[in-house]
N, C-alpha and C positions, 0 to 999 in steps of 0.2 A: 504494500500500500504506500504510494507514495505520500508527498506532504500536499499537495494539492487533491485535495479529496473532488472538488469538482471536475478536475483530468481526467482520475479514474470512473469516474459516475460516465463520462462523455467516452471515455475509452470503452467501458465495459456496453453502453449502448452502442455502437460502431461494430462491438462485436456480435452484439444481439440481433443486429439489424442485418447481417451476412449472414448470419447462420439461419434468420428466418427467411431471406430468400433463398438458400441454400435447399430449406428443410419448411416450404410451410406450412403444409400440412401438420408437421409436428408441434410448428411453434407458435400455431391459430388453435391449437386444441390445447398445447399448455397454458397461453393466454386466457382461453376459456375457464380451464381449473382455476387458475390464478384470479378471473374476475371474481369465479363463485365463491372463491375459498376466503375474496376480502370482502366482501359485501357487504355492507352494514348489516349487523343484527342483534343480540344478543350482546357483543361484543362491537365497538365501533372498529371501523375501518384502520385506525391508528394504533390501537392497541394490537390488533391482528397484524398488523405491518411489522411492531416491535414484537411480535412474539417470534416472526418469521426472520427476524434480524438476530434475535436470541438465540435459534436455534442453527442458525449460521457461524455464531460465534460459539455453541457444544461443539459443531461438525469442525469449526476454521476454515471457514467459506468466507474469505475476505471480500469477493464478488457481492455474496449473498448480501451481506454486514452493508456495505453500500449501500446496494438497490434498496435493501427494506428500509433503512433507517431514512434515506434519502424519500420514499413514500409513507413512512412512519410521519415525518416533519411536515410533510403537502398535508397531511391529516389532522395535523392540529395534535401530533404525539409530544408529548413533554417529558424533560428530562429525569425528573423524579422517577416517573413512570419507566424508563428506563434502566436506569438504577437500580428501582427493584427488582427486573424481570432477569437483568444481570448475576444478581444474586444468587436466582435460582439457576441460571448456566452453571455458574461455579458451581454452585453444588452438584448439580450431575454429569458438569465436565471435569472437573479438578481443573488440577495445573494450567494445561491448555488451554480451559473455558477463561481462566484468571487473563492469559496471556491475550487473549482475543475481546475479553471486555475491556481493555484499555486502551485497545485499538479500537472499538464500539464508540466508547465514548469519547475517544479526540475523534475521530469521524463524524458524530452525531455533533458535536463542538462545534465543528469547520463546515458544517452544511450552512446553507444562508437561511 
């Protein structure tokens, strides 16, 4: 991850955007997942973006940790809120999950 978080946000869609013409039938039917899986309901649309960013930072999906937090933020997800949900990474990632929440949160930091 470099220091310019918005590079990689543009980098990582540049790559999204080859592979979905590459592949689109695949990547108009994971889009499809991806609307339904944020939809508002139960849970708002924000808090499901940081859940999906948390769980990027158990896996060290620095991609992931990006795009969601980066849609986490368009949603009105706030910091607090992340922090907690960090907590629980560490918990079921150890070490690794520690190493990747503090790249979460200077990420989530440097988004505008």
């Amino acid at each position: 991850m470099s220091e310019d978080v918005s590079k990689d946000l543009q980098a990582l869609q540049q790559r999204m955007a080859a592979l979905s013409k590459a592949m689109p039938g695949v990547l108009g039917g994971f889009k499809k997942l991806s609307d339904e899986a944020t939809k508002s309901g139960s849970l708002s649309p924000g808090l499901k973006e940081l859940v999906a960013a948390t769980l990027g930072v158990a896996r060290g999906c620095e991609d992931c940790i990006v795009f969601h937090l980066s849609a986490a933020k368009r949603h009105g997800a706030d910091r607090n809120q992340l922090v907690e949900l960090l907590g629980i990474a560490v918990e079921m990632g150890g070490g690794p999950a520690l190493v990747y929440s503090a790249k979460a949160l200077k990420v989530f930091d440097a988004l505008a």
